[in-house]
PLY file of the C-alpha trace (Angstrom):
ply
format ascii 1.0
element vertex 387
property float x
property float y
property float z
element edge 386
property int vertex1
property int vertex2
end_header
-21.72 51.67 5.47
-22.40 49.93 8.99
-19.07 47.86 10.05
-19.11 44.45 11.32
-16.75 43.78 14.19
-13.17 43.25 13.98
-11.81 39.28 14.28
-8.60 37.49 14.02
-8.39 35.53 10.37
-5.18 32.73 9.97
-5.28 32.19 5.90
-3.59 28.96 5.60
-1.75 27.83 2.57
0.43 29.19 -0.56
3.14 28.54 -2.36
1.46 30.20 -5.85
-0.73 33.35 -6.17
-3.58 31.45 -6.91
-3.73 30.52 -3.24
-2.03 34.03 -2.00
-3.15 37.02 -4.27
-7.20 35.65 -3.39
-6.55 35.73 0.64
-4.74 39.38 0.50
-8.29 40.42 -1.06
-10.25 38.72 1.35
-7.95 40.20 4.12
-8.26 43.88 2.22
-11.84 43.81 1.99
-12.21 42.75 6.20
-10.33 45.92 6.83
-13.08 48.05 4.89
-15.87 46.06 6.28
-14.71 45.17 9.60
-11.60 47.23 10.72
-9.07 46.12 13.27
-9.40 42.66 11.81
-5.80 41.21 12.22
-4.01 38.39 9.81
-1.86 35.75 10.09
-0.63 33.83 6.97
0.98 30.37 7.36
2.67 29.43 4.39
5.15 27.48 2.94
7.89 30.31 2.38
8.51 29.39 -1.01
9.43 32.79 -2.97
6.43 33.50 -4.91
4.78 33.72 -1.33
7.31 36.45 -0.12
6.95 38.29 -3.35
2.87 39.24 -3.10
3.23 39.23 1.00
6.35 41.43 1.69
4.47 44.84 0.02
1.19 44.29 2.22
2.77 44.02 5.39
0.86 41.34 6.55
2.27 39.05 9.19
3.50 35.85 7.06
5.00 32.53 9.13
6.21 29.52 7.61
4.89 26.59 8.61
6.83 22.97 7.44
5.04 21.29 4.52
5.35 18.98 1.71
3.75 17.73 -1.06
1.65 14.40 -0.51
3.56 12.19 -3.65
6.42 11.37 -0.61
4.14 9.68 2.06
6.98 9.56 4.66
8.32 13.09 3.49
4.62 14.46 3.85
3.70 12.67 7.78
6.63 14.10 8.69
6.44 17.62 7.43
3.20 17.77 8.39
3.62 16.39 12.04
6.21 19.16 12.28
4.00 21.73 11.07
0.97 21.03 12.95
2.92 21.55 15.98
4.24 24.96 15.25
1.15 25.88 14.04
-0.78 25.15 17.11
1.63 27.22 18.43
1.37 30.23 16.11
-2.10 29.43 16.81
-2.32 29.81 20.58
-0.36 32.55 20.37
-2.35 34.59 17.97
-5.86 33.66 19.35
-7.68 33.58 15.63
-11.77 33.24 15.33
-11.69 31.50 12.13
-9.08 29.82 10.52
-9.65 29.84 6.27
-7.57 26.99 4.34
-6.47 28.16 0.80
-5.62 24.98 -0.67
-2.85 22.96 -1.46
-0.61 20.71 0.15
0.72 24.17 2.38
-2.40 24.57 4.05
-2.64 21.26 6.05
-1.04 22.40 8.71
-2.54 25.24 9.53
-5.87 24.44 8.82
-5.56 21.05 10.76
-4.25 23.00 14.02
-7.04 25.22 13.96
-9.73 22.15 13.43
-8.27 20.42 15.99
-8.19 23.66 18.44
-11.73 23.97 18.03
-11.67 27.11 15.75
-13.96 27.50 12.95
-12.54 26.10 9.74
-13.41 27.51 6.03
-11.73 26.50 3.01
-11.30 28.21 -0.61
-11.93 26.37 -3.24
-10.87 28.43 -6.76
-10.44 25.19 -9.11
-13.53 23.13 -10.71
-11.46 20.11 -9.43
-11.05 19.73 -5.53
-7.33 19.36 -4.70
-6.67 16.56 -2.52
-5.70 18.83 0.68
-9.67 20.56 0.58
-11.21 17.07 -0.35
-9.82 15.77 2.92
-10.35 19.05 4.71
-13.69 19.56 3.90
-14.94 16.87 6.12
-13.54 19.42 8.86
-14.89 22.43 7.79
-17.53 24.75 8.39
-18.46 25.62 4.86
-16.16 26.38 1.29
-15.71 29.52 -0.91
-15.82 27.75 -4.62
-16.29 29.67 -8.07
-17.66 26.71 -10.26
-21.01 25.41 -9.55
-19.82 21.85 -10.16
-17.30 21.64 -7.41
-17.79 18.84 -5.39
-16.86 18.85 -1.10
-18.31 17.31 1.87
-19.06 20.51 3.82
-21.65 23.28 2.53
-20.72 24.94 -0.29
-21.19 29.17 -0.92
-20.70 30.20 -4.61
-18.34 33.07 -4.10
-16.48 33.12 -7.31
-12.69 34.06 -6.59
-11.84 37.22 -4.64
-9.88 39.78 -6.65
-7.18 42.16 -5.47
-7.95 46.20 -6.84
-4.46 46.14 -8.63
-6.36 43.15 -10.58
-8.73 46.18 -12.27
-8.24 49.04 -14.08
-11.56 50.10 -15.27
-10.69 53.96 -14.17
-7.92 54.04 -17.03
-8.43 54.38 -21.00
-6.77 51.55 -23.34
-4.44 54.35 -24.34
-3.50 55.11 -21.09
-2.53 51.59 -20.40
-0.82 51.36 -23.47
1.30 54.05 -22.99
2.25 53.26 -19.68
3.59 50.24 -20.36
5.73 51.60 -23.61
3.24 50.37 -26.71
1.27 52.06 -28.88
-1.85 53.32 -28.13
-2.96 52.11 -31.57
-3.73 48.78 -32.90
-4.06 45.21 -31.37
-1.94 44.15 -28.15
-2.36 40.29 -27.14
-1.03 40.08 -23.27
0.66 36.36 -23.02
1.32 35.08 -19.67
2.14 31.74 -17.71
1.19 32.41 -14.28
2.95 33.76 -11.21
5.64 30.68 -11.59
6.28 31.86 -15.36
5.58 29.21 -18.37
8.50 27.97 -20.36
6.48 26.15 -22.81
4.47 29.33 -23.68
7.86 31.51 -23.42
9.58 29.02 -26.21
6.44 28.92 -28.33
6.64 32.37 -29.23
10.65 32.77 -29.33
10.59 29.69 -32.45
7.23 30.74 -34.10
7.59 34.43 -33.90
9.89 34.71 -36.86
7.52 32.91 -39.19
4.14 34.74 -38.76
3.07 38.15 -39.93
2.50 40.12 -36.82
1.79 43.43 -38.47
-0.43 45.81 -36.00
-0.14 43.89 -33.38
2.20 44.34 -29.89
2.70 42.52 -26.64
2.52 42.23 -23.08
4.95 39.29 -22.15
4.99 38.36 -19.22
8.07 36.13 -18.80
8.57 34.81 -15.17
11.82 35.47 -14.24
14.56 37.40 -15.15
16.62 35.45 -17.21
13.14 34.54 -19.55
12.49 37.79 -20.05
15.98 39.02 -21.47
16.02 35.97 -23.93
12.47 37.01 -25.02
13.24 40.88 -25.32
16.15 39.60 -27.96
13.45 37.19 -29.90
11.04 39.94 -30.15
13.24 42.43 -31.30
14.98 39.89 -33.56
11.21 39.38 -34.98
10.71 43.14 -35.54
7.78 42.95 -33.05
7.28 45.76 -30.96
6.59 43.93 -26.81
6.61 44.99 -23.33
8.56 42.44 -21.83
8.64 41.69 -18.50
9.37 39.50 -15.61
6.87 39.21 -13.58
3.55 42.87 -13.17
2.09 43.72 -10.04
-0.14 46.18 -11.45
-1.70 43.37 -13.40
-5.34 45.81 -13.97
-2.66 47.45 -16.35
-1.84 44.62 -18.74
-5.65 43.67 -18.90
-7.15 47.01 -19.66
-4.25 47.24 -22.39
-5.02 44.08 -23.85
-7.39 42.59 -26.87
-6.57 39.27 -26.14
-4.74 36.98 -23.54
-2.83 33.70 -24.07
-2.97 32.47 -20.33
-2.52 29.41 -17.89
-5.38 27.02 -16.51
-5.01 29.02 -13.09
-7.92 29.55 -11.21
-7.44 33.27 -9.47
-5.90 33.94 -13.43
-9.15 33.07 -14.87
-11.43 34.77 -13.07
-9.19 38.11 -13.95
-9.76 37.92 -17.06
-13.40 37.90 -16.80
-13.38 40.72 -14.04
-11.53 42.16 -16.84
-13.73 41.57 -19.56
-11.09 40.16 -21.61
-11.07 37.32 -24.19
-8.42 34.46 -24.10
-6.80 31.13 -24.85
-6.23 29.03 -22.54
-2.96 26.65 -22.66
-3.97 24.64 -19.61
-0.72 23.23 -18.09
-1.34 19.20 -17.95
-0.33 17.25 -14.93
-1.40 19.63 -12.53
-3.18 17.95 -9.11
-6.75 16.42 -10.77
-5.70 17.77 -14.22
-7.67 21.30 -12.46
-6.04 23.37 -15.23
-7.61 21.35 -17.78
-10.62 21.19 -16.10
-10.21 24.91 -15.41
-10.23 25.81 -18.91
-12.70 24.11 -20.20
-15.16 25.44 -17.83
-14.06 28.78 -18.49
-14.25 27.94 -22.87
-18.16 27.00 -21.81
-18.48 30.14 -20.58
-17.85 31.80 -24.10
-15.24 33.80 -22.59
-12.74 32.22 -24.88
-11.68 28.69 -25.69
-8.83 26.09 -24.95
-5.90 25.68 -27.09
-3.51 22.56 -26.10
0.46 22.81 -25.37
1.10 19.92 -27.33
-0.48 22.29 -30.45
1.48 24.85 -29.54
3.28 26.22 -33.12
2.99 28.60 -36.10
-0.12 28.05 -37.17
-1.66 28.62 -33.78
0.18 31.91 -33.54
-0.74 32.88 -36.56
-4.57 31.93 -35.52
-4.06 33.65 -32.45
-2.54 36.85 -34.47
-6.06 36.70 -36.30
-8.17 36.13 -33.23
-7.08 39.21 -31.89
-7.51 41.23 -35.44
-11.10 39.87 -35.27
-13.15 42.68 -33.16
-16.24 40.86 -34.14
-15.26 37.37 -32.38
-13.59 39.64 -29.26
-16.69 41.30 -28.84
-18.69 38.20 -28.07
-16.26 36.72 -25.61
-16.11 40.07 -23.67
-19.90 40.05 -23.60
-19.75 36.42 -22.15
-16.55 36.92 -19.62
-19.12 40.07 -18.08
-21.94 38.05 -17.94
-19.63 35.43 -15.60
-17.46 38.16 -13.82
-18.01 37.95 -9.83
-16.74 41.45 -8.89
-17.93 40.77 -5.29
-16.39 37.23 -4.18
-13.91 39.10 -2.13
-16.29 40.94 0.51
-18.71 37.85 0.13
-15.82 35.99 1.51
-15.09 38.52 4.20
-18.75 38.73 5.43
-18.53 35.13 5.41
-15.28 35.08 7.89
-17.27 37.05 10.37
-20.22 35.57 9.88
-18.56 32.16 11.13
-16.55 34.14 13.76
-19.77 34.99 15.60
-20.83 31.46 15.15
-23.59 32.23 13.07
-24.66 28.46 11.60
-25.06 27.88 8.45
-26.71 24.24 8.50
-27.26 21.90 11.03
-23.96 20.10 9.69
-21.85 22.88 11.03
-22.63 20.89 14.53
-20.51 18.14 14.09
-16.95 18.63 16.12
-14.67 19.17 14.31
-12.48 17.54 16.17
-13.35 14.13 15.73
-13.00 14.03 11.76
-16.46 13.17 10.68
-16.91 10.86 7.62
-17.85 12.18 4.28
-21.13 13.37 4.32
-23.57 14.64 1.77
-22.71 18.05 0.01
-24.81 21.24 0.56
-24.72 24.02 -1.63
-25.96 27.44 0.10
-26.10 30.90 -1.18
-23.55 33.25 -1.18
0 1
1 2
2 3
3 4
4 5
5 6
6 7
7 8
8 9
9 10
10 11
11 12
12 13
13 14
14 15
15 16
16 17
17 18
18 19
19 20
20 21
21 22
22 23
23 24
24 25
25 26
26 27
27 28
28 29
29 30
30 31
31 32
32 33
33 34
34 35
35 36
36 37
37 38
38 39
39 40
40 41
41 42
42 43
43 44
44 45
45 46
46 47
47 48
48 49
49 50
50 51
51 52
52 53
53 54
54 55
55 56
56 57
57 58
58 59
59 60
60 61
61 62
62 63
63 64
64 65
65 66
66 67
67 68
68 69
69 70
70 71
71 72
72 73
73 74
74 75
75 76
76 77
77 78
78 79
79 80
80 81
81 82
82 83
83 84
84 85
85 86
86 87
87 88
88 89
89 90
90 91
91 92
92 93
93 94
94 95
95 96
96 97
97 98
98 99
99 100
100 101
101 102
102 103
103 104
104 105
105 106
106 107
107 108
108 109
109 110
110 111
111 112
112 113
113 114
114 115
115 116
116 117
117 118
118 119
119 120
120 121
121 122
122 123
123 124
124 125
125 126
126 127
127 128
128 129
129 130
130 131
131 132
132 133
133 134
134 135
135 136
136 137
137 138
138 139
139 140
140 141
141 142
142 143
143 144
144 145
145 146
146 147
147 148
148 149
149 150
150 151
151 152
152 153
153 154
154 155
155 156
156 157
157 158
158 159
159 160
160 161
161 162
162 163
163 164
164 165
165 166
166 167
167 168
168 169
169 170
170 171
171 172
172 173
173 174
174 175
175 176
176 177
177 178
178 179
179 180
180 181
181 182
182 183
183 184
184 185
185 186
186 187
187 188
188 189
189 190
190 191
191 192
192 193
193 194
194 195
195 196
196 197
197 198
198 199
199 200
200 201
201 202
202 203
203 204
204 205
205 206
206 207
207 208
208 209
209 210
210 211
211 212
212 213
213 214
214 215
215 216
216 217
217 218
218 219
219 220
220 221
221 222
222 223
223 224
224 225
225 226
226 227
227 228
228 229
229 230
230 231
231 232
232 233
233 234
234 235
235 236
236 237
237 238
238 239
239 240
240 241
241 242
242 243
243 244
244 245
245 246
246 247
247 248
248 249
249 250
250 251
251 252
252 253
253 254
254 255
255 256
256 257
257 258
258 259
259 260
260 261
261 262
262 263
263 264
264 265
265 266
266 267
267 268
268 269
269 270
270 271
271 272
272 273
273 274
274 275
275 276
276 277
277 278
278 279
279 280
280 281
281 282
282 283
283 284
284 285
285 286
286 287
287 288
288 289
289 290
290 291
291 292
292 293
293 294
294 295
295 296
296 297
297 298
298 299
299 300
300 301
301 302
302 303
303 304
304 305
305 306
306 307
307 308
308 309
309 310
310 311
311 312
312 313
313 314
314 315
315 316
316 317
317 318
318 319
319 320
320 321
321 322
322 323
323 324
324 325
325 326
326 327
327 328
328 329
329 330
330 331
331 332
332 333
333 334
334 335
335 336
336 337
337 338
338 339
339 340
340 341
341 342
342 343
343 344
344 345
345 346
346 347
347 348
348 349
349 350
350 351
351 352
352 353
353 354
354 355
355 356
356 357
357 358
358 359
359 360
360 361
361 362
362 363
363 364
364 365
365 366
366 367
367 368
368 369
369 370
370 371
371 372
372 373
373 374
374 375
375 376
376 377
377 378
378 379
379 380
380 381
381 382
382 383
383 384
384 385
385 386
């Protein structure tokens, strides 16, 4: 394989692995395809962040942020970040700066706009947040993994980049199984809530557990936090139920390949696991997130076939108990896996990083990418181009 040439990436944004875990791929895959590339992440320090960065050993900064439902709290964060973000920025010299999203990436992606470096955003959510919406008018093109996302700068269908702990396709069922402590035998249903954990989930099964018939079937619990998981470990064992508790998996390949079924969150970089993963799930999206994206999320990903949409607020015995059947039922998992590999985009990650070069070179790609970005240009008609 022929290399492209090194360049100098900021990733801008965090504060969940949605935005992280997708930007440590892209920066993985620049080292095969262009090594010597060098990284910068700007984030907003919370602890999730430092969890996924710390093992990579890429450079991480914290930049000040805050969310936008505090006007005055938000100018003024931002005003402070911008500044030592231009001068992170000066300092580091990047080629292309790539905002992930969220309120944590203004900063950074606004200092390199306004530097004159070539901005690209990522876009994992069928719903825009507010931060790209606003960003895109500055940007040189988006990375998006639903075809009906909606942003004022061209648009490249990507799907979301995956990290390689993400798959385990090189391991048997039973060998996942067993290294995690369950049986290599019957059904195991993997229930998560995210990186940040999901309380609602956690205290659905600890009350409902106890009143359904879970014979030949284990679990992969994935709790969130310390504290969640020890109070789960004594519900399961309470319920007879044999379980794999834990707080938080970085091999998260492992859980999949193990898995028949997933109960999961409305995340974006979560989603598009699963389908990498060929695995069928339910999808409790968490309500109130920023454009109800969850919701949105999952119901995209229910179109799909790849599983379907199941509602907190329904959230009780009788959807255990349906979820208990769901995974006994090989005949119904068989057709979602069919449809979650028919969706899968194995490749979004080097997509993304022949992108980054791509715009580091200043290779065009439409006649909008002309407009300055430093005079922010008003919204202007969406282009979709292919990846």
């Amino acid at each position: 394989m022929s290399h492209l040439p090194p360049i100098r990436v900021v990733f801008a944004g965090g504060g969940t692995g949605g935005h992280v875990c997708p930007a440590v791929a892209v920066a993985r895959s620049l080292e095969r395809v262009a090594p010597g590339s060098e990284f910068l992440f700007l984030g907003s320090g919370r602890a999730v962040e430092r969890r996924i960065l710390e093992p990579t050993g890429l450079r991480h900064e914290v930049v000040a942020s805050a969310p936008g439902t505090n006007p005055l709290r938000f100018a003024w964060a931002a005003a402070r970040g911008l500044l030592r973000a231009r001068a992170l920025l000066r300092a580091f010299r990047p080629d292309v700066v790539c905002g992930l999203g969220g309120f944590a990436s203004v900063p950074g992606a606004l200092a390199g706009a306004t530097q004159g470096v070539p901005l690209a955003l990522f876009e994992p959510n069928a719903t825009p947040g507010k931060a790209n919406a606003w960003l895109s008018r500055l940007a040189r093109e988006a990375y998006v993994a639903w075809p009906a996302v909606q942003l004022a700068c061209p648009l490249r269908e990507t799907g979301v980049p995956l990290n390689a702990h993400a798959v385990r396709a090189e391991l048997t069922r039973g060998e996942a199984r067993e290294a995690l402590g369950l049986p290599r035998d019957g059904r195991v249903v993997l229930v998560m809530g995210g990186s940040q954990g999901a309380k609602a989930i956690n205290r659905w099964l600890e009350a409902a557990l106890p009143n359904v018939d879970a014979r030949g079937v284990s679990f992969i619990h994935l709790a969130g936090g310390d504290e969640a998981a020890r109070s789960l470990k004594v519900h399961y064992g309470r319920a007879g139920v044999t379980a794999a508790v834990l707080p938080f998996l970085t091999e998260m390949g492992l859980a999949y390949r193990a898995a028949d079924l997933a109960v999961v969150r409305g995340g974006a970089a979560t989603l598009a696991e699963l389908l990498a993963n060929g695995l069928p799930s339910r999808v409790v999206p968490l309500a109130g997130t920023a454009g109800d994206h969850q919701v949105v999320n999952a119901r995209t990903f229910a179109a799909l076939g790849a599983g379907d949409l199941l509602a907190e607020t329904a959230l009780g015995r009788t959807e255990l108990a349906a979820t208990l059947a769901r995974a006994r039922d090989e005949g119904a998992l068989a057709t979602c896996r069919e449809a979650a590999a028919r969706a899968a985009r194995p490749g979004a990650a080097e997509a993304v990083a022949r992108r980054l070069v791509a715009l580091a070179r200043g290779e065009a790609t439409t006649p909008a990418e002309t407009t300055p970005v430093t005079s922010f240009p008003a919204h202007t008609e969406q282009r979709r181009v292919a990846a």
